[in-house]
C-alpha positions as CSV (number, residue, x, y, z in Angstrom):
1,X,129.4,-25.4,131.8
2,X,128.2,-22.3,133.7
3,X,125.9,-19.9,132.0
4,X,128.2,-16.2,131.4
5,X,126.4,-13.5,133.0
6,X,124.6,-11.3,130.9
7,X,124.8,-7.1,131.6
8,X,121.6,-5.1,130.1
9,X,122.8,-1.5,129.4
10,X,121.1,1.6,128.4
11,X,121.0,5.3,128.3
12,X,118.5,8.2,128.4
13,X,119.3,11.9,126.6
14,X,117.0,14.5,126.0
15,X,118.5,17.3,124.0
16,X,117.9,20.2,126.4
17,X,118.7,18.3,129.9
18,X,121.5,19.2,131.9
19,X,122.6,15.5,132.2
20,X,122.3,12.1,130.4
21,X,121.1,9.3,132.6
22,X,122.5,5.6,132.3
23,X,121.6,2.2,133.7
24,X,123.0,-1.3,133.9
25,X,121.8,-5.1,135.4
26,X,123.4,-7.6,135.3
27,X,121.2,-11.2,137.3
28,X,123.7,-13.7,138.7
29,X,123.0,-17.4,138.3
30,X,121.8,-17.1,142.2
31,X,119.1,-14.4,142.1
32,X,120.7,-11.6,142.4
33,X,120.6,-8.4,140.7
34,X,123.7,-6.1,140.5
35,X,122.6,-2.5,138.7
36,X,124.0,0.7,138.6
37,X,122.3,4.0,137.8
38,X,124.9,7.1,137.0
39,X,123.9,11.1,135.7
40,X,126.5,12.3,133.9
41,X,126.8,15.7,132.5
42,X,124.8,15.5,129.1
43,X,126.8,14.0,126.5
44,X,126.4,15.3,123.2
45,X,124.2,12.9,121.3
46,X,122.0,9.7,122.5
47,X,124.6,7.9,120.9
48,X,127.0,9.1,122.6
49,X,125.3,8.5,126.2
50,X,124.6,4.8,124.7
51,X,128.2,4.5,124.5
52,X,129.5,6.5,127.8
53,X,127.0,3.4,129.1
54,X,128.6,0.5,127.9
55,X,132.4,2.0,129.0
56,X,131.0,2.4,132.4
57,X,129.2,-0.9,132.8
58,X,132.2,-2.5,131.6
59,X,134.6,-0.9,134.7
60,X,131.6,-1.7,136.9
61,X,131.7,-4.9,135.8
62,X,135.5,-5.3,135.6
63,X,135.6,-4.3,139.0
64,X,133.3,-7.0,140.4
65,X,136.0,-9.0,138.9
66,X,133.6,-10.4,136.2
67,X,135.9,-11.2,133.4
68,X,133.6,-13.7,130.9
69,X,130.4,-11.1,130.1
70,X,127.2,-10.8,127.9
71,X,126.8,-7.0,127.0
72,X,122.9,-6.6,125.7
73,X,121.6,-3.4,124.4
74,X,118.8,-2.2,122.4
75,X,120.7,0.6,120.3
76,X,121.4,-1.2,117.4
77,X,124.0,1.7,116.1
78,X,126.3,0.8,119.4
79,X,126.1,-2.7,118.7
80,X,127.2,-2.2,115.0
81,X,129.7,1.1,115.8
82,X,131.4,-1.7,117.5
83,X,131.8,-4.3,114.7
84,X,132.5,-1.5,112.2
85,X,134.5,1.3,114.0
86,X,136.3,2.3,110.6
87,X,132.9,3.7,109.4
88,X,132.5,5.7,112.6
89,X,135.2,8.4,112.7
90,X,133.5,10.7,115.3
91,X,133.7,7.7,117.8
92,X,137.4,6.6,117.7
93,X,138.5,7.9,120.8
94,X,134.9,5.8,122.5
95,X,135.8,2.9,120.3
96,X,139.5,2.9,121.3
97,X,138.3,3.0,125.3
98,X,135.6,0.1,124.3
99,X,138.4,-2.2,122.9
100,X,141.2,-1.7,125.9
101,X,138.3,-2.4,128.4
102,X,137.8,-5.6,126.5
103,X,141.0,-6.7,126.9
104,X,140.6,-6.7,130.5
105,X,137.7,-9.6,129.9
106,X,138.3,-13.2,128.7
107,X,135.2,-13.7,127.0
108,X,133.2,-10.4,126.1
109,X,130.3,-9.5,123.4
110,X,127.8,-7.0,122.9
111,X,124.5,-8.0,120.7
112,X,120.9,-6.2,120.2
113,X,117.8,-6.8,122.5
114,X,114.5,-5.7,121.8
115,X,113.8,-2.5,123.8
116,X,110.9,-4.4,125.7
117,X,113.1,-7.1,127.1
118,X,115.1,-4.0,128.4
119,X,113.1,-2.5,130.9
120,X,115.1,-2.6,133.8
121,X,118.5,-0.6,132.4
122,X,116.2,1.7,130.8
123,X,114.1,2.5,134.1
124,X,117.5,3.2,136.1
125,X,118.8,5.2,133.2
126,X,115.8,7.6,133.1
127,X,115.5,7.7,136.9
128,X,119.2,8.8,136.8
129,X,118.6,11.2,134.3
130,X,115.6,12.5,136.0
131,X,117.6,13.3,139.2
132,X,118.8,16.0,137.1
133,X,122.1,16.2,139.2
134,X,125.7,14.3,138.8
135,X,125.9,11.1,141.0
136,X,126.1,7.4,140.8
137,X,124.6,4.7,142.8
138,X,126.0,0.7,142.4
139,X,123.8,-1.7,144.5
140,X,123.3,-5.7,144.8
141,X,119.4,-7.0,145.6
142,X,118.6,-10.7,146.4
143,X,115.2,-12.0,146.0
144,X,114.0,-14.5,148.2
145,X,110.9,-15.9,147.2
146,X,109.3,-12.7,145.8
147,X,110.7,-10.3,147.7
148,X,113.8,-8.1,146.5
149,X,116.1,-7.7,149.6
150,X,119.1,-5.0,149.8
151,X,122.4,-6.7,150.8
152,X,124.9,-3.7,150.1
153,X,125.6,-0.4,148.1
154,X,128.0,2.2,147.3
155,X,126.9,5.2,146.3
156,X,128.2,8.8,146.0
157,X,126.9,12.0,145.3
């Protein structure tokens, strides 16, 4: 039985920044590491940024045509916002995009990590943040041996 891919997914917000920076990896069963890093104009809570993170690391994910995924995350209010939407009002309209993006998975969950064992989604999403300006940047590395090696991007600006 192959082992469904699991997607780390955080978000950085600071109150009086311009933007809101957000990060996703996802490690294939052959070594490599697909991320994406993305500024965004500044949404208006960490919550919502936390959120704006899993809906685009969902399409990004979607559109690799991954359709059986492991959402992790260490904001526990996402993880339960999305098992109890009824109790989050202000959210509906996220919640609502969060379960039509499901449907386009088979298999699809979202659970709580420690924030240590997410150090790589929350790296990109403060280096996208830092930036300080709109962009996103999708790329694949393979490591051979110990080295990370590019083998593509797509970014835009």
């Amino acid at each position: 039985i192959p082992r469904i891919p699991t997607c780390r997914i955080d978000a950085s917000w600071i109150n009086n920044d311009s933007v809101s920076g957000l990060g996703w990896s996802l490690k294939d069963q052959l070594g490599s590491e697909h991320f994406g890093l993305r500024a965004c104009n500044r949404s208006l809570s960490a919550l919502h940024a936390e959120m704006e993170g899993l809906l685009w690391a969902g399409s990004c994910i979607r559109e690799m045509r991954i359709f059986s995924i492991r959402f992790e995350t260490d904001c526990s209010d996402l993880v339960y916002m999305t098992m109890n939407p009824m109790e989050w009002p202000t959210f509906t309209t996220e919640i609502e995009m969060f379960q039509r993006l499901q449907e386009d998975f088979e298999d699809v969950s979202l659970s709580h990590i420690s924030r240590s064992m997410n150090g790589r989604a929350d790296a990109l999403a403060k280096e996208a943040r830092r930036r300080g300006y709109i962009f996103f940047h999708i790329d694949q590395t393979r490591t051979d041996g110990d080295a990370p090696r590019r083998i593509g991007s797509s970014a835009t600006t």
